[in-house]
N, C-alpha and C positions, 0 to 999 in steps of 0.2 A: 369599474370595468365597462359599465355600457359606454362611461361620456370620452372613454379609452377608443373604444369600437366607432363608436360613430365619429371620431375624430380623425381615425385610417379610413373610414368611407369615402368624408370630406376630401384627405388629403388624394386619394385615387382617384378619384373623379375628376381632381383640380386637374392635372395633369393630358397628356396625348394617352398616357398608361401608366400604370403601375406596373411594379412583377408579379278497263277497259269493256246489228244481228245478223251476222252473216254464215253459215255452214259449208261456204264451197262448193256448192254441191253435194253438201254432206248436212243431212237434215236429222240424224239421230243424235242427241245430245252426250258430250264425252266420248265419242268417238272421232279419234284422229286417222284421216288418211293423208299418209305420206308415200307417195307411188316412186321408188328409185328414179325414171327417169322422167319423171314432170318434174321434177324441181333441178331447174338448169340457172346458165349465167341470169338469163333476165329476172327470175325470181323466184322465192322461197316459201316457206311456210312458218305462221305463227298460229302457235294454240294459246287462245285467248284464256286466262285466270279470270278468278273472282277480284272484281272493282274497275278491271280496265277498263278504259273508255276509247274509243276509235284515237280520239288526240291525241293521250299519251303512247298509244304503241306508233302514233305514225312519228312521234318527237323520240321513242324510243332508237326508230331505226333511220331517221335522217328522212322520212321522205315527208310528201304532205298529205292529210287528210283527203284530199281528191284523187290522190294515186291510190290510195286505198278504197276508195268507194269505188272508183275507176274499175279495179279488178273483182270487188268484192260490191255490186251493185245495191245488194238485200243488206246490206251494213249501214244503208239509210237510214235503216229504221228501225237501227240498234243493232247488239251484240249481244250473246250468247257465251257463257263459261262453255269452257270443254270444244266446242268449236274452231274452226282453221278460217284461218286468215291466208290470203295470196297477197305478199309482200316485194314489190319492186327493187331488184337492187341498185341498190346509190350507184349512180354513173359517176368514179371515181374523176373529182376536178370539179364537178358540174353543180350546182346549189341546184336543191329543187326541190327545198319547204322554206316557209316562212318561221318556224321552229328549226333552225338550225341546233344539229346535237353532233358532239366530236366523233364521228363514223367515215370522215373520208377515207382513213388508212383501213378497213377492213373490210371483209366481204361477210355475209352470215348466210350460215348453214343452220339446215334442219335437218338432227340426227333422226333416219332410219332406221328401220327394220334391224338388227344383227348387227348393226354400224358401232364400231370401237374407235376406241382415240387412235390407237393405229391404224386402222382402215381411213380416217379421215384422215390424217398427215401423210399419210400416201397420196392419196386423192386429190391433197392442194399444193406438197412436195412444201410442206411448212414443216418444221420438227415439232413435233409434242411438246416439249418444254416452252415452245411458244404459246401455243395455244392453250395450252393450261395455266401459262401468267398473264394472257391476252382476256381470261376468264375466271376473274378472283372466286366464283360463287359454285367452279366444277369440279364435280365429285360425283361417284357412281351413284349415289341419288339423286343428281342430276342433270347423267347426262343419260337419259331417257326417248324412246323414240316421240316424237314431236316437240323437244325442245330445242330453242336455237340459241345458238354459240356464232360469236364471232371469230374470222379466221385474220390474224395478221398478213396483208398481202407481204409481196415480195421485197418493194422498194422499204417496207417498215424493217422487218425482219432486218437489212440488210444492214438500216443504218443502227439499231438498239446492238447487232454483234457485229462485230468486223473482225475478219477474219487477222493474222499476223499477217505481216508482209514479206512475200517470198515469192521461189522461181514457182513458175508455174509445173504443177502436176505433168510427171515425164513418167509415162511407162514404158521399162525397157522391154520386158515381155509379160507373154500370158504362159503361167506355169496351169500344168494339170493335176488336181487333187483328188482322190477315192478316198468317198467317205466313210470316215468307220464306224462302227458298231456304237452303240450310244453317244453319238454327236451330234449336234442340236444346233440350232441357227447362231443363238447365242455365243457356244465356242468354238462355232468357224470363226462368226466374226474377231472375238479374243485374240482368237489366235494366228489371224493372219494381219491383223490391226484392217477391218474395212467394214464399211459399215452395213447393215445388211438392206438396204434399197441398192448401194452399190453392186453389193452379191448377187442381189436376185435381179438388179438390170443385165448383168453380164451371164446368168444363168437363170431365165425364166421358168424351168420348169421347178424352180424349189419353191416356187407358189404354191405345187402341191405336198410339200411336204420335205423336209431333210429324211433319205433313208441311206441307210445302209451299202453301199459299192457304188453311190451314182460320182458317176466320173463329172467333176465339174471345174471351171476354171477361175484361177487365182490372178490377180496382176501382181506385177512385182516392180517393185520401185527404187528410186535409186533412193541412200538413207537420207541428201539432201532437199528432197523435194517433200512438201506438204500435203498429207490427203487431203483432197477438195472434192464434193462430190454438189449434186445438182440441189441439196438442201443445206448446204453452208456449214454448218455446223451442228450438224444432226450427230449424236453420240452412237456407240457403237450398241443399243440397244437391242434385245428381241424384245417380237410383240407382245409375250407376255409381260415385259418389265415396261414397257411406253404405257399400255394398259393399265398397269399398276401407279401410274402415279397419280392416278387419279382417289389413290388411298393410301398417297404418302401422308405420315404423322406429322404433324404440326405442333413444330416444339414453343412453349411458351416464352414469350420473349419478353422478361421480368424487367422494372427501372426499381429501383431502391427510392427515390420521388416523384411523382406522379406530377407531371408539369402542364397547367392547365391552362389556359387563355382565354374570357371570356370576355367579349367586343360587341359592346351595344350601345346604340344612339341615347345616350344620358343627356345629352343636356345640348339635341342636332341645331335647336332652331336658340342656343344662346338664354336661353330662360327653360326653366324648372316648367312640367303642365299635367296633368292627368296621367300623360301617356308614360313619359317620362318616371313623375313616379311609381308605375308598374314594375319598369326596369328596373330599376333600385330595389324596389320591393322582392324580386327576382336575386337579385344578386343580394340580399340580406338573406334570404330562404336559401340558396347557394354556402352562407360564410358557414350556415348553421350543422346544413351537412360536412364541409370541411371540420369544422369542429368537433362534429360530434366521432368520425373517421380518427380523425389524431386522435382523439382519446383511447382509442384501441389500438393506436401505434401504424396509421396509418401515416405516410409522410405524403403531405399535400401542398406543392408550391402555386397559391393563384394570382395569378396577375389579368388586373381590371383593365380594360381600356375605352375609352369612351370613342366610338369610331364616327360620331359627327353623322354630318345628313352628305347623301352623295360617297363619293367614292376616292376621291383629292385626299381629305386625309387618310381614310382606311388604306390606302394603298404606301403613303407614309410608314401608317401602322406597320405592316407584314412585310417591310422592307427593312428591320430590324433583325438581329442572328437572335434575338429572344424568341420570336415567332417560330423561325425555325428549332427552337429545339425543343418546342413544345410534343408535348404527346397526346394531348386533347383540344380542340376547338371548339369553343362555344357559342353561339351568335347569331347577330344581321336578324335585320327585319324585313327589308325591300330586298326587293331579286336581285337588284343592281351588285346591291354589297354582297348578297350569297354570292352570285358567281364570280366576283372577284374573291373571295375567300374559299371557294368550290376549286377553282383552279391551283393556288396556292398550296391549298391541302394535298391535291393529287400531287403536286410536281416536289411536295417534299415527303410524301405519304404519312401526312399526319390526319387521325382519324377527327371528322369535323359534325358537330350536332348542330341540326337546325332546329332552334326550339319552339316557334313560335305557326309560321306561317304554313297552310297546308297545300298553298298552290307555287310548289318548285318543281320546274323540269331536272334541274343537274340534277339531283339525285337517282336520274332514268341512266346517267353513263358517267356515274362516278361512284366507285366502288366504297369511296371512306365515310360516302355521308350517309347519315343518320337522321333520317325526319321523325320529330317528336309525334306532331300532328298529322294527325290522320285524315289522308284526302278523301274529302268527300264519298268520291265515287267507292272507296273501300269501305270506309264507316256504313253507306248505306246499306251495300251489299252481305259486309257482315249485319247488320240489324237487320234483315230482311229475312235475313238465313235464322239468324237466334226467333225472332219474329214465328217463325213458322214451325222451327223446334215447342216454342211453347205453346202454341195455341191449333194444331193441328187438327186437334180430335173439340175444337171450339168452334163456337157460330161465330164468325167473326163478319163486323157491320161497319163499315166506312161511312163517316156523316162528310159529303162535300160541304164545305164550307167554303166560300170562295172570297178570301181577301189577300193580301198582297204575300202574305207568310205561307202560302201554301206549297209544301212539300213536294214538287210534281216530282224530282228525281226519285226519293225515298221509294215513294206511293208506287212509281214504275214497277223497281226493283223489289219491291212486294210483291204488288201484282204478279209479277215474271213465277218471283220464287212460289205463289201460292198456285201458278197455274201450271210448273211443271212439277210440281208434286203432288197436283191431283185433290189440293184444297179449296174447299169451294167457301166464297165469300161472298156477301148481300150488301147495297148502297142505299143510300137514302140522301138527297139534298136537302139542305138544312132549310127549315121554316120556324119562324120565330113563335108564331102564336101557333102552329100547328104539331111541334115535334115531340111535344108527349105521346100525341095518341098516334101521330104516321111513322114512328119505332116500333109500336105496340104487337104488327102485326110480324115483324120481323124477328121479335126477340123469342127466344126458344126456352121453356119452362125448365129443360131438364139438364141442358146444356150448360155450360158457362158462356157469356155473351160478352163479346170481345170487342168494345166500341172503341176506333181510329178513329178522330177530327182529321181531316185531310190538311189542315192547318194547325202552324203550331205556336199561332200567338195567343194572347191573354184572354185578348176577348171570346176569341172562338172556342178557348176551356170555358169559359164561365159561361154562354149559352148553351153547353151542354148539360153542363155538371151537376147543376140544380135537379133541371127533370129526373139526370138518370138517379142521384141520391135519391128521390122519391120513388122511384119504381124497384128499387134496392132496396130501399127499407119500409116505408109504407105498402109497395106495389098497388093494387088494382083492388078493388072490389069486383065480386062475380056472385051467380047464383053456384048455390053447390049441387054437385050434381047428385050425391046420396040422398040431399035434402032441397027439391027446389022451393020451399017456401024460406027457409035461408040464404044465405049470405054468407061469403068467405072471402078474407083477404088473401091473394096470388103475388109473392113478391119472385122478382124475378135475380139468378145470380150473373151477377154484371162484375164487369173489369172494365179499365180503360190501360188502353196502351197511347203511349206518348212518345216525346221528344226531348233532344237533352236542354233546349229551352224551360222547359218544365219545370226546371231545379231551381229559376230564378222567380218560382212565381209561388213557391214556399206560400211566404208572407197571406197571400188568396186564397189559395186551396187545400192547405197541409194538409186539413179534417178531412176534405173532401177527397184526397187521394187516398189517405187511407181508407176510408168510408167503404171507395169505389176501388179499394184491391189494385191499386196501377201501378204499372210497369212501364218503366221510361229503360229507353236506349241509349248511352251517350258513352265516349271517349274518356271523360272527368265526371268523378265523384266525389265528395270525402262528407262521410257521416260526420256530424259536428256533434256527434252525442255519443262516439266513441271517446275511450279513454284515451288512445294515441292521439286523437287531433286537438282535445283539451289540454293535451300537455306540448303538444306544437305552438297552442292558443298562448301557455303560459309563457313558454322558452321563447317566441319571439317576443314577445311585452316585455319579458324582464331585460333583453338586451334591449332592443330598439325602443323601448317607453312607448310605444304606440299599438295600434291593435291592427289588422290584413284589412288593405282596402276592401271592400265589400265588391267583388267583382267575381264573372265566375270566365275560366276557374278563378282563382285567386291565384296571384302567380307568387307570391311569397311560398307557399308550398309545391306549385310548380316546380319554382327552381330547389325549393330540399328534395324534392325526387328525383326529380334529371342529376344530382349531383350524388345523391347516393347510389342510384343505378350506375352511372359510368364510372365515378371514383371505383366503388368495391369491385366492378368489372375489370377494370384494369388491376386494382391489387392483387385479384385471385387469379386471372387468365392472362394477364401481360397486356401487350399494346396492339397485339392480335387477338384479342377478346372475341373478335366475330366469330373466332372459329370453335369458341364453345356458347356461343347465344345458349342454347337449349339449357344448360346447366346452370344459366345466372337467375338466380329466385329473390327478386324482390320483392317486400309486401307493402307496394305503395300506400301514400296517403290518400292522393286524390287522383295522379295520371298512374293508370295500368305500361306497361311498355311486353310488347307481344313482334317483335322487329322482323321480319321480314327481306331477304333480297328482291327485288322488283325485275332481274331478271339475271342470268348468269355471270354479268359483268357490272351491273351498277348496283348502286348502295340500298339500303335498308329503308323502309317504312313503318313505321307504325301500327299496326292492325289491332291492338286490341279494344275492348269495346265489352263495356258491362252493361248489364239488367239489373238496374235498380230498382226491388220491387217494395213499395208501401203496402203494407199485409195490414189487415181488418184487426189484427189485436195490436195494434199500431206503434208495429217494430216493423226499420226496417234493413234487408239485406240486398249487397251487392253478389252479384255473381259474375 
């Protein structure tokens, strides 16, 4: 069976394929001011989340980083969660970033105060049903005052519906109607066929209300002419049913095989190299998850394709009707080939995972993709946060260590989180012959003592590591104070918190982390002294004869988790799986998946992020 398998590798590969600190002037944190009439044509409001960074909301919304500093001056010198942004609107036609993102066809609004999906489709004379497909991500959770939605202009609207072609709208008269006794916006409209913007432009005062005798007027039409009214194709809705779709049911949209595409530079530069065999390694940790899936009667069609360096052949690739009738995308390593596979996917709306790289803009205005990796500015912010969950009521002691690994994003977004929540932390610059005793006066007897290296390479753990094992287990000599013609040893309780670098430096430190109680931050984990990953250990040696390069992560189990999370997601929730994320429970090996919209219209990211901690009876656990 293996020399079977790896002979279908062979022959797949041979082939093209196989089958985000600025407040606005609003300086209390988490609170948003959105005043009705400051936010006009020139510009809007954004409330910034946890991980954003000034670049990605100005790539989010089409403008450039200096239009946003422009209005929001104090965002030099960083951003703030919970805080408001003044956002320029795209002069529709006009470029004006250097991050171009697909926002010419729209305008974006920032819902207020009271503000419903019908009040805003009034307000832009867009129908609802636009603007809630114009907004894959909205739903009465959120669409909240200070979040923004994009609004399809007019010229979009016009061309995705076109109206039948016919005589133009002839009214022969205006008939008079008295209203009766329980009749409602709703079966006026029914019942006279028109739609209710039309109603209330030709009778303004049912803005306040349908009652009971008010005399109001009807148009009446000849039965050849078509109603047209100033929003195209707006349905004959009331506001309570436009409001309501924003918690229309989402029925699962089931395939009987699960059609999957996975495109990666196997062999770009013509020879086999390091890099290379990751990928492969990836798509062996991939067959294993298909495997293991059919064995439970999942039906899984994968087809390999090796997409070369550049973008000449991938584009070959996805110009195939196999591409299109895929229902998952898996792939690309360079930007170049995501967004030619980013576009692809929208324009046949197959859902696309990026597995690899954590610095992609499409995923900011593209609703299908799925980033594995977790960018940066997210990863820190969550560690920053878990960071301060555990160590609150601890001394915690920053050693600067200054060489080229040094952490200064992380450390920021620490700092921030430790100083609006009123956690107070101590420093100390690293000296070689001197950081036994210049710790000494900082470390707290009763406390647990919380040492950060502001670095997180090899060396700078090993110039700690030693002294603090000594002042953990030996501690100090002192006089005692019951008995001063004695002597007592004072050992002090220490931890180290660290980085997901950490994990590669095992082989150095193991003793020492457990020793020293530490707790590492990181995206990938996988205990090798669990029973599930000895037996992933076994399952791929017995197929592949070989053993997981030694990399971290290690992408052989990579890709068995990326392929058991999407596979059973689409088994059990269809090819619209997004819209039960909350309910898909996987208990990865090594990558956690915690997905995320990035904002009401574009795609998913990654956020989750474990606390691996090495505990002193030298077991240890992921949380």
């Amino acid at each position: 069976m293996k020399r079977l398998w790896m002979c279908v590798v062979a022959l797949l590969l041979a082939g093209a394929g196989a089958n985000a600190y600025s407040q606005s002037e609003n300086n209390q944190r988490n609170t948003v001011r959105i005043v009705g009439g400051e936010q006009d044509k020139d510009f809007f409001f954004h409330t910034i989340e946890r991980g954003q960074t000034v670049y990605a909301i100005a790539t989010m919304y089409g403008v450039s980083t200096e239009d946003i500093y422009r209005l929001n001056p104090e965002s030099r010198k960083g951003i703030r969660a919970g805080a408001t942004l003044r956002i320029p609107q795209q002069k529709k036609g006009v470029k004006t970033t250097d991050n171009p993102s697909p926002t010419e066809n729209y305008t974006f609004h920032t819902i207020e105060k009271k503000e419903t999906l019908y009040a805003v489709s009034m307000r832009y004379k867009v129908p609802a049903v636009d603007i809630v497909k114009a907004n894959p991500g909205l739903s009465t959770k959120t669409f909240t005052i200070g979040r923004t939605i994009r609004i399809p202009i007019a010229s979009q609207v016009e061309e995705t519906v076109k109206p039948t072609e016919s005589k133009p709208e002839t009214t022969v008269e205006e008939e008079t109607y008295t209203i009766a006794r329980r009749e409602t916006m709703y079966s006026l409209c029914r019942k006279f066929n028109i739609s209710s913007y039309e109603l209330i432009k030709r009778n303004p005062k049912l803005k306040k209300g349908v009652k009971a005798g008010m005399v109001i007027y009807i148009p009446v039409r000849k039965t050849e002419d078509v109603v047209v009214d100033d929003m195209k194709h707006e349905t004959t809705l009331s506001e309570s049913e436009v409001n309501a779709l924003l918690d229309k049911p989402q029925n699962i949209e089931r395939v009987r095989q699960i059609k999957v595409a996975l495109l990666l530079p196997f062999m770009a530069n013509g020879t086999t190299s390091a890099t290379t065999s990751r990928f492969v390694e990836y798509y062996e940790g991939m067959l294993l998850a298909v495997d293991s899936l059919r064995k439970i009667g999942t039906s899984i069609d994968l087809s390999v394709y090796d997409s070369g360096k550049g973008t000449q052949k991938l584009k070959q690739i996805l110009n195939t009707d196999a591409l299109k009738e895929a229902n998952l995308i898996i792939g690309a390593v360079e930007n170049d080939q995501i967004g030619e596979i980013a576009r692809f996917a929208e324009k046949n709306n197959i859902k696309y995972v990026i597995p690899f790289t954590s610095k992609n803009d499409d995923v900011l205005s593209n609703s299908l993709i799925f980033q594995v990796n977790t960018p940066h500015s997210y990863l820190y912010s969550k560690a920053a946060q878990a960071g301060c969950d555990l160590f609150a009521n601890d001394n915690i002691i920053l050693v600067n260590i200054n060489d080229r690994d040094v952490k200064t994003d992380f450390l920021q977004a620490f700092k921030t989180e430790m100083q609006e929540r009123g956690i107070q932390h101590k420093e100390i610059t690293y000296n070689a012959e001197t950081f036994a005793t210049d710790i000494l006066p900082l470390l707290d007897r009763e406390k647990r003592n919380v040492v950060l290296p502001t670095s997180s390479s090899l060396d700078a753990l090993k110039q700690i590591k030693t002294p603090l094992r000594m002042l953990a287990e030996t501690g100090i000599e002192e006089p005692d104070p019951d008995n001063p013609e004695e002597t007592r040893q004072v050992v002090f309780p220490i931890s180290m918190f660290g980085y997901p670098e950490w994990q590669t430096y095992v082989r150095d430190a193991l003793e020492d982390f457990y020793v020293l109680d530490t707790y590492i931050y990181s995206n990938f984990y996988a205990d090798n002294l669990s029973e599930r990953i000895h037996h992933f250990y076994n399952l791929y040696k017995t197929w592949y004869s070989k053993t997981l390069i030694n990399t971290f992560p290690k992408y052989g189990i990579l890709g068995f988790d990326t392929g058991m999370f999407f596979f059973q997601a689409i088994e059990k929730y269809g090819t619209n799986f997004e819209k039960n994320l909350d309910k898909i429970a996987y208990e990865s090996l090594q990558t956690g998946f915690d997905f995320h919209r990035v904002n009401n219209w574009g795609g998913f990211i990654n956020t989750n992020i474990f606390i691996v901690h090495y505990k002193k009876d030298f077991t240890v656990t992921r949380q």
